[in-house]
C-alpha positions in Angstrom: -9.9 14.0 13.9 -11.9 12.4 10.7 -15.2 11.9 11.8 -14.9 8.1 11.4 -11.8 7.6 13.6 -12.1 7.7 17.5 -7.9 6.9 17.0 -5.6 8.2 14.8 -4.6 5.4 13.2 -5.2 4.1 9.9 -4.4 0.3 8.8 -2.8 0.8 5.3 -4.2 -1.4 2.7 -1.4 -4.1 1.4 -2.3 -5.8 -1.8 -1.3 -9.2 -2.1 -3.4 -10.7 0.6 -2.1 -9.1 2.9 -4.8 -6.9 4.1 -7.7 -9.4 5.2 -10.7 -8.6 5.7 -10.3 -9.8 9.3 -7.4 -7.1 9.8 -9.3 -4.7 8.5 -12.4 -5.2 10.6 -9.9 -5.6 13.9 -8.4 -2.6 12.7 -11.9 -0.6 12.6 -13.5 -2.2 15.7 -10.1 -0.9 17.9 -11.2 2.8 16.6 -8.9 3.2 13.9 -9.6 1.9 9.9 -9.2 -0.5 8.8 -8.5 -0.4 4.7 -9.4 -3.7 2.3 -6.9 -3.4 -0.7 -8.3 -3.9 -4.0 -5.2 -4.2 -6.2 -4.7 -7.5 -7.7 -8.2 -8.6 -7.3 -11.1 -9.1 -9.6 -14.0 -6.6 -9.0 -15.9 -9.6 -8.0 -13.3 -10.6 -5.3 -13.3 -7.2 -3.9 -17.3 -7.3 -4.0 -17.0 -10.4 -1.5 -14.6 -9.2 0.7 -16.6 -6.1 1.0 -19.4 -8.2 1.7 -17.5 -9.9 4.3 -16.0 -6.9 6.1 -19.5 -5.9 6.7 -20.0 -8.5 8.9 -17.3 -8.6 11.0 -18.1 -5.0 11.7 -20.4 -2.2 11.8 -17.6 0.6 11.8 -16.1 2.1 8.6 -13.6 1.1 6.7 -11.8 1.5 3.4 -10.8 0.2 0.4 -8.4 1.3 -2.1 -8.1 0.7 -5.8 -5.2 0.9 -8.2 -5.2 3.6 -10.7 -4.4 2.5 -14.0 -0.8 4.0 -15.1 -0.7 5.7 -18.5 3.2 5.6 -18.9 4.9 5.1 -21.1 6.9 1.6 -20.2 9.8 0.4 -21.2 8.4 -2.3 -23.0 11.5 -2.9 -25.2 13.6 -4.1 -22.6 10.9 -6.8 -21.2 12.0 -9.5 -23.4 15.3 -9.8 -22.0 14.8 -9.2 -18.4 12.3 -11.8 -18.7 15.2 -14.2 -20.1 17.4 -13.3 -17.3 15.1 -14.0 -14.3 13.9 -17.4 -16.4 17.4 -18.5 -14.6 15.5 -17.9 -11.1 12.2 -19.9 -12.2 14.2 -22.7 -12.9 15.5 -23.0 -9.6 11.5 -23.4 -8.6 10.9 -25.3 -12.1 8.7 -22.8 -12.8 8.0 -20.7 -15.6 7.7 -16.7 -16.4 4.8 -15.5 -17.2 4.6 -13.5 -20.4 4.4 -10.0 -19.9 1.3 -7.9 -20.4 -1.1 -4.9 -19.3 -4.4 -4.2 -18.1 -5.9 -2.1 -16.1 -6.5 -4.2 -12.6 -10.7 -4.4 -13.7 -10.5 -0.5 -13.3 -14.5 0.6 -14.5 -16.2 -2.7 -13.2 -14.4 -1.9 -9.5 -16.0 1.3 -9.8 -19.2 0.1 -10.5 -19.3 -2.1 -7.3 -17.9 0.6 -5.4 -20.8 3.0 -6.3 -23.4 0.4 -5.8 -21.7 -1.0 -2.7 -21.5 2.6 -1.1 -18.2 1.9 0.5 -17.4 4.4 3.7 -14.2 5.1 2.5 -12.2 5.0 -0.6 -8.3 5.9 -1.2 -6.8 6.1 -4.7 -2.9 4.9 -5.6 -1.1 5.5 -8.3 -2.9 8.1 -9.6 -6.1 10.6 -9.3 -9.5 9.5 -10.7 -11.1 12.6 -12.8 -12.8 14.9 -11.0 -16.3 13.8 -12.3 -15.2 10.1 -10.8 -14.5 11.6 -7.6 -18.0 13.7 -7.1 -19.9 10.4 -8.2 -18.4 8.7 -5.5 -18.9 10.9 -3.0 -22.1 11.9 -4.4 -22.7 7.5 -3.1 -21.3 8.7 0.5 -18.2 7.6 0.2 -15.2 9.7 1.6 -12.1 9.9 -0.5 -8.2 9.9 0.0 -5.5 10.1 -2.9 -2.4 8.8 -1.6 0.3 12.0 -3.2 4.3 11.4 -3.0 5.3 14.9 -4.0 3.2 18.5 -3.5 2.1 18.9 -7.1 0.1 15.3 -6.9 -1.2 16.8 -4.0 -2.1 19.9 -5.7 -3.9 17.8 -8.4 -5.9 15.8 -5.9 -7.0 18.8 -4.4 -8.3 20.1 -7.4 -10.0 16.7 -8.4 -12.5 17.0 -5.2 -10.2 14.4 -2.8 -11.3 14.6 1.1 -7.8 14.0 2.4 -4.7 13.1 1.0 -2.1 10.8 2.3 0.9 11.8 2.0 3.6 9.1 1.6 7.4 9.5 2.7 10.3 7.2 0.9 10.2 5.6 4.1 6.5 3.8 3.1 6.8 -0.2 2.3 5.6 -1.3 -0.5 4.8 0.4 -4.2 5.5 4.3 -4.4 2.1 5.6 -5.0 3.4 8.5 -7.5 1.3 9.1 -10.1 4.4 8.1 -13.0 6.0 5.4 -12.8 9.5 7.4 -13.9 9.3 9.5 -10.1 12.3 11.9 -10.6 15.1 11.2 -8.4 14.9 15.0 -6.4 11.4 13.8 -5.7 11.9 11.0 -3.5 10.7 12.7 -0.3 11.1 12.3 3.4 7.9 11.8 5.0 8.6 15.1 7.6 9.9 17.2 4.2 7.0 16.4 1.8 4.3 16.8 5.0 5.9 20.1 5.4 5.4 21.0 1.8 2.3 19.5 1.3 0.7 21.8 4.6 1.5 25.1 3.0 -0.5 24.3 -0.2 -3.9 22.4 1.4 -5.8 22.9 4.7 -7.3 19.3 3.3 -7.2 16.1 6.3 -3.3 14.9 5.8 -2.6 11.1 6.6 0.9 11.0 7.4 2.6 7.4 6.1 6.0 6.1 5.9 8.1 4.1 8.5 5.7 4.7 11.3 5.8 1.9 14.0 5.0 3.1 17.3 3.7 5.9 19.7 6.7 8.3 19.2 6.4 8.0 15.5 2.7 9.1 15.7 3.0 11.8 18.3 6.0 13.3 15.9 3.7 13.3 13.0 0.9 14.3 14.9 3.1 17.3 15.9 3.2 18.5 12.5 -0.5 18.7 12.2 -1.3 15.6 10.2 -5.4 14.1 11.5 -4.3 10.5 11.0 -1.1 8.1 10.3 -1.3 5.6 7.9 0.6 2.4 8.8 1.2 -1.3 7.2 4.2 -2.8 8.4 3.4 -2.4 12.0 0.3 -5.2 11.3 2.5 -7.6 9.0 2.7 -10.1 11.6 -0.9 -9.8 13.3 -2.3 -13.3 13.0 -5.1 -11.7 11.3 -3.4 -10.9 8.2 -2.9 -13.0 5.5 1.2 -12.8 5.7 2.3 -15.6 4.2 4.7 -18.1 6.6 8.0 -17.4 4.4 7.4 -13.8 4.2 6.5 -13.8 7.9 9.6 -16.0 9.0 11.5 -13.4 6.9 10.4 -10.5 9.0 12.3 -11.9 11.6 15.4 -13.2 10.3 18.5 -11.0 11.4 20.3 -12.0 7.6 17.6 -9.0 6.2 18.4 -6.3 7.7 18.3 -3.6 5.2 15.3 -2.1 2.7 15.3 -0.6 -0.6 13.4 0.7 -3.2 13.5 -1.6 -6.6 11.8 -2.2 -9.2 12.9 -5.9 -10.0 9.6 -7.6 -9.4 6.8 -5.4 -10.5 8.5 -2.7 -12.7 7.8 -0.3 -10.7 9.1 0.9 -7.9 8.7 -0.9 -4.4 10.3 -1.1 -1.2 10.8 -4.2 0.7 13.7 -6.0 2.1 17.0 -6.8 0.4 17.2 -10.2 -1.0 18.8 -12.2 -3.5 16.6 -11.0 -6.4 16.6 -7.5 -5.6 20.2 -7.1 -5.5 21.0 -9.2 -8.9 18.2 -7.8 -11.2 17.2 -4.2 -9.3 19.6 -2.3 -11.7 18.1 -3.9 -14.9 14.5 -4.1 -14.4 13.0 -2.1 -16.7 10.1 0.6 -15.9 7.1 -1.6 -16.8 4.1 -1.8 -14.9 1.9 -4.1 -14.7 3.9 -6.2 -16.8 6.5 -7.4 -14.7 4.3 -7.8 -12.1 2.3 -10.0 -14.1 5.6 -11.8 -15.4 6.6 -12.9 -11.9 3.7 -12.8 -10.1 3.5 -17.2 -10.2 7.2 -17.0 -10.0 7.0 -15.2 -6.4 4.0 -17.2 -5.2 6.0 -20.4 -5.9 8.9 -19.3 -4.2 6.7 -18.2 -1.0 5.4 -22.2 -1.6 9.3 -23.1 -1.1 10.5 -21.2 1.4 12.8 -19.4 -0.5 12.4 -15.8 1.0 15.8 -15.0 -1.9 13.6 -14.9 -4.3 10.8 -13.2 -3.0 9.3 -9.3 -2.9 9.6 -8.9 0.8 7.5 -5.3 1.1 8.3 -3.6 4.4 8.9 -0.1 5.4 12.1 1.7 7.1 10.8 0.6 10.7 10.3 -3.0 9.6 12.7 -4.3 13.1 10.0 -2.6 15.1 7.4 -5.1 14.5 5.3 -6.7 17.4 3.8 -10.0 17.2 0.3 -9.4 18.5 -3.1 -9.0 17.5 -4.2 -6.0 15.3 -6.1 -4.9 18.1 -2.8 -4.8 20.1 -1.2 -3.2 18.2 -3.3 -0.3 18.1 -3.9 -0.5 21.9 -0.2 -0.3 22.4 0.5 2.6 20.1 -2.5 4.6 22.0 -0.6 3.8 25.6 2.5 5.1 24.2 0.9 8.3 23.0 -0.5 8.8 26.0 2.5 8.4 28.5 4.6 10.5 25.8 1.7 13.4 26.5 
């Protein structure tokens, strides 16, 4: 077990607004962590709700930061894919944005973090530099790289990481790889890439991807992973900031498949299948941040509207497994199960 855990559960951190920091802290004070996502947010936002975690509890938690992507993107193609989805804002009468990069505030968020002394830090779409990684920690903080195949866990072992967490195909939300062109033999099952990824580190492995209950901990467990890392399962806890469309969404039987696309951000994500992602998943091009930042007032106005069509619905494989209860349920639940499963 990681010394800040007294259960082996991790809340996994959902940018967006989805990861409160009320989640979080419910998360933590149950015994698990409870993880603030900083993607999408200025540094300043994510110095406030760091700020505010710390007062709705004294146990650790996380946060995690996006790495900024150094692909090459597909920039060519942006032009007209942002013509085709125009049809779709017009439905809203709304606009889309023009397309453009930055790097999510990536230096100032590590400035706050450093000062801020955060418990716990996780990395996403990418590995900080070694030197990055040893000033942190150097600050006490502990530090996860989230790796999709074994030779980003190989570099995230050499960069200094604490623990890796090691994400399936079955995760909701954004791949985590480290390019944003993941080759298509590398799209791992979470029990394949864990088995992969043990023979190369004795590091702390967080298992995540599609893990909703007792049985899907205990099997992970099994394969001699410390922790699980888990999102979906807290969608609907009333202390997340799931919107009302996205939550009514959830729980409508006309979704009831997931796939990876990367029609809304540009790069790739899994969620439920809509309207959008089945008309524009096979032309989006491979452009990140810049089709998130094209559609980004588009999906927020469609939330506004009700119209869950037109929305990025993120949810894992397990996503019909979801309970309607408090965070702290949740994790109280999953712990019961364990233990009548022992």
């Amino acid at each position: 077990m990681i010394k800040f855990l007294s259960v082996p559960i991790i809340q996994a951190p959902m940018a967006g607004g989805v990861s409160t920091p009320k989640l979080a802290a419910a998360v933590s004070n149950a015994g698990g962590l409870g993880f603030l996502a900083a993607g999408y947010k200025t540094a300043n936002e994510m110095k406030e709700e760091i700020q505010t975690i710390r007062k709705l509890t004294s146990f650790p938690f996380g946060v995690n930061v996006f790495v900024p992507s150094l692909d090459d993107n597909q920039t060519s193609k942006l032009s007209q894919y942002k013509k085709e989805i125009q049809k779709e804002a017009d439905r809203l009468n709304c606009k889309i944005n023009e397309p453009r990069f930055d790097d999510d505030e990536w230096n100032q968020k590590l400035s706050v973090l450093l000062k801020e002394k955060v418990p716990v830090i996780s990395f996403t779409f990418g590995c900080p530099s070694p030197e990055i990684i040893s000033n942190l920690k150097d600050s006490g903080s502990y530090i996860m790289i989230t790796v999709t195949t074994p030779e980003e866990a190989l570099i995230a072992k050499n960069a200094g990481a604490d623990a890796l967490c090691v994400q399936g195909i079955e995760a909701g939300g954004h791949r985590a790889s480290f390019h944003n062109n993941p080759k298509k033999d590398e799209q791992y099952l979470l029990q394949d890439l864990l088995k992969m990824v043990k023979k190369l580190t004795i590091l702390p492995l967080i298992a995540a991807g599609g893990i909703m209950n007792g049985r899907d901990v205990l099997d992970a467990l099994n394969l001699g992973v410390t922790a699980v890392q888990m999102g979906t399962a807290f969608l609907l806890c009333p202390e997340s900031g799931t919107n009302e469309t996205y939550r009514q969404a959830l729980k409508n039987p006309i979704f009831k498949q997931t796939a990876v696309t990367r029609a809304f951000t540009g790069r790739p994500a899994r969620g439920l299948v809509n309207q959008f992602l089945t008309k524009y998943d096979q032309i989006a091009p491979a452009a990140y941040p810049h089709v998130h930042h094209m559609t980004k007032d588009f999906r927020k106005m469609a939330a506004q509207k009700n119209e869950p069509q037109l929305m990025s619905l993120w949810v894992g494989t397990g996503f019909k497994s979801i309970r309607e209860v408090s965070a702290s349920e949740v994790v109280k639940k999953i712990m019961i199960e364990i233990n009548n499963l022992n």
